[in-house]
C-alpha positions in Angstrom: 130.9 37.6 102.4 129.5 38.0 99.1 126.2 36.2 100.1 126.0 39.3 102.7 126.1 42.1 100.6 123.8 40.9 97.8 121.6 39.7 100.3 121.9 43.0 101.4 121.9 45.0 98.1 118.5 43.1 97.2 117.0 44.1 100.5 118.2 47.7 99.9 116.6 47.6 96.3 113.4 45.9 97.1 112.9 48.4 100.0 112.5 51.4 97.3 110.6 49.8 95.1 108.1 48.5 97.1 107.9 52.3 98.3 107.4 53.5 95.1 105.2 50.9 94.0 103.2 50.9 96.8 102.7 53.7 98.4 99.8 52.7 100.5 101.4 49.8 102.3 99.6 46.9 101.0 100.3 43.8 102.8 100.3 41.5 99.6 103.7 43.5 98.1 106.7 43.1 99.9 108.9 41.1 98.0 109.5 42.5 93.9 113.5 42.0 94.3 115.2 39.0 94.7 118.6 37.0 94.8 118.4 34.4 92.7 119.3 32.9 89.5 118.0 34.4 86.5 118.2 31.4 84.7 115.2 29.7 86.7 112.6 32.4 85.8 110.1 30.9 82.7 108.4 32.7 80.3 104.7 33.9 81.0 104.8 33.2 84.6 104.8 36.3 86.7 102.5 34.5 89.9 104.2 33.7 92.8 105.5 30.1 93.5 106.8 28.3 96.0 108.7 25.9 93.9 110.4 28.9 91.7 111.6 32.2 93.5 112.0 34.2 91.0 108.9 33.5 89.5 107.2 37.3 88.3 110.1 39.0 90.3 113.7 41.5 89.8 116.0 39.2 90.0 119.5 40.0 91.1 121.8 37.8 90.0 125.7 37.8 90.2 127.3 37.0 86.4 131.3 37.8 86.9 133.9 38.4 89.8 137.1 40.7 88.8 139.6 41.0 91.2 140.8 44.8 91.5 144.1 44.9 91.1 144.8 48.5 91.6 143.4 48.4 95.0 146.0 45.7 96.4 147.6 46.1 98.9 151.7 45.5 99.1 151.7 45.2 102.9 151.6 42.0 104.7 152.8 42.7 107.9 150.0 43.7 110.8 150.2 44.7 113.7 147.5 42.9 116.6 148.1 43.6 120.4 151.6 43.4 121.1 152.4 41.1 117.9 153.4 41.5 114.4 151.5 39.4 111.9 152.5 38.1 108.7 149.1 38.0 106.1 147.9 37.5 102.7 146.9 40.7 101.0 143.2 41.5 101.4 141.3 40.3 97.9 139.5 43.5 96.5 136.4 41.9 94.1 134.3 43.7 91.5 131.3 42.0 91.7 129.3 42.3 88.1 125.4 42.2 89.1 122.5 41.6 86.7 119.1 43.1 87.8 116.6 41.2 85.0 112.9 41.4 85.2 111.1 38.3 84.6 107.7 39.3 84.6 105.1 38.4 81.8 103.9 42.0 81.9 106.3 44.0 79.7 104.7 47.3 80.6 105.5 46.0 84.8 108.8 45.2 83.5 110.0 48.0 82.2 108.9 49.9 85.8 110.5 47.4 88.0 113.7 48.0 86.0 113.1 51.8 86.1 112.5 51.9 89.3 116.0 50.1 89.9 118.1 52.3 88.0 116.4 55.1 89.4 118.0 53.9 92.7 121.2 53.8 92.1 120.9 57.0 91.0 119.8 58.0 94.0 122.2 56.2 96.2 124.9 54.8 94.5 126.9 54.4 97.4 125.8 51.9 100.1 127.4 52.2 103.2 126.6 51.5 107.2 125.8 55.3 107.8 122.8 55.7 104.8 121.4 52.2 105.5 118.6 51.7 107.8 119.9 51.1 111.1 116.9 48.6 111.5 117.7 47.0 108.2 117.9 42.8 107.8 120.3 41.8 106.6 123.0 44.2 107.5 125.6 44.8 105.8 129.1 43.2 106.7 130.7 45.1 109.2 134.1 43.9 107.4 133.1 45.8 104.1 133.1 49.8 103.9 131.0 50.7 101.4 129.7 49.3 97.7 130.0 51.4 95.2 127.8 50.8 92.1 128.6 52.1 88.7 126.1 51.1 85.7 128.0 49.0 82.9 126.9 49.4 79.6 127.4 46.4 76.9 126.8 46.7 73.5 124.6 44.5 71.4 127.1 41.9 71.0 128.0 42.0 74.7 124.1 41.6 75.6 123.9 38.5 73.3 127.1 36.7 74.3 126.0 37.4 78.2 122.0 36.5 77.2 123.3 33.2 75.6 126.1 32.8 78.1 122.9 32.1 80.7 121.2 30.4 78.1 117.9 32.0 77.8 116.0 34.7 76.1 116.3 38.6 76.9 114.6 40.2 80.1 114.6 43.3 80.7 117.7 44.1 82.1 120.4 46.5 83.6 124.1 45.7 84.6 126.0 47.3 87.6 129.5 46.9 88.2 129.8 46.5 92.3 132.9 47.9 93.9 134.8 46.5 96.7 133.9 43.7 98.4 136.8 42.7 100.1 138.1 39.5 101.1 140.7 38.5 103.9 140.6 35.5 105.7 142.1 36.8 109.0 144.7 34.1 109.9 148.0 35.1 110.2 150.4 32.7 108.0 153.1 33.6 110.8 153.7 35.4 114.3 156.5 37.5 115.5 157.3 40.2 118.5 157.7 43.2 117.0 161.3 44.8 116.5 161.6 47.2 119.1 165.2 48.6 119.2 168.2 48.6 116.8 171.6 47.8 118.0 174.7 48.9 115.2 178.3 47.7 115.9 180.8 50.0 114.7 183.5 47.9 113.5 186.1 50.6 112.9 185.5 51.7 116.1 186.3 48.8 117.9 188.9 47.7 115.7 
């Protein structure tokens, strides 16, 4: 599931800014974001190449997973047809997404990255109803929405995370991504449902 919506929050991305960028369609620009690992791009090389995807691109690349506690659910019991089913809470995630920009020209760099902030200012909300209906990939029908909120680090933060990945700095913008939700939909157990409730009086019949 988390494949799915940062496939799909690339494809959202890289839909805008090949709009903005290029406005009159050409052929040769379609693809400026990507998922990938940021830690593959190298310095200076901003051509594209089969052997390195994220060569000259936006790469989108996932860098922590919280679990949102607040968001749990305490019930376990759900009802399916005519049964009752015992489940596992749902898993609410906070996915933390790096957009970096590893493109030798600083100036194209800094646009790209622009350009991707200026999205989610736009729309930071991406759900089934303000997605392209015609849009690949789609988003998983078992996730509601994602909500994206931009998470600022300070310098120390930025060098800890930069050396974390172990390379220099790109340009770069951090979103925290919230819910992606995770439920394996297997019940642990299987009951009929309690329909009526008898009480015995004792005193009554005593």
């Amino acid at each position: 599931m988390i494949d799915n919506a940062l496939k799909f929050v690339a494809a959202e991305v890289n839909r805008y800014v090949v709009r903005k960028i290029n406005p009159k369609d050409d052929p040769s620009i379609t693809k400026l974001i990507v998922l990938g690992n940021i830690t593959k791009a190298q310095d200076n090389d901003n051509a594209p190449n089969p052997n390195n995807p994220v060569a000259g691109k936006a790469v989108l690349s996932l860098v922590n997973i919280e679990e949102d506690r607040i968001s749990k659910s305490p019930q376990n019991f759900v009802k399916v047809n005519d049964k009752v089913e015992y489940r596992n809470p749902k898993i609410f995630l906070n996915l933390y997404c790096l957009f970096a920009v590893a493109h030798s020209s600083y100036d194209t760099a800094l646009q790209q990255l622009s350009l991707i902030i200026q999205f989610f200012q736009y729309k930071n909300v991406l759900n089934h109803q303000n997605s392209p209906a015609a849009s690949e990939p789609k988003l998983d029908p078992r996730i509601d929405k994602l909500v994206f909120d931009l998470h600022s680090l300070n310098f120390e933060q930025v060098n800890h995370l930069w050396g974390t990945l172990g390379g220099k700095y790109l340009p770069s913008v951090l979103y925290k991504v919230r819910l992606v939700t995770i439920e394996d939909d297997t019940p642990q157990m299987q009951a009929d449902p309690i329909m009526n409730l008898a009480i015995n009086d004792y005193n009554k019949n005593n």
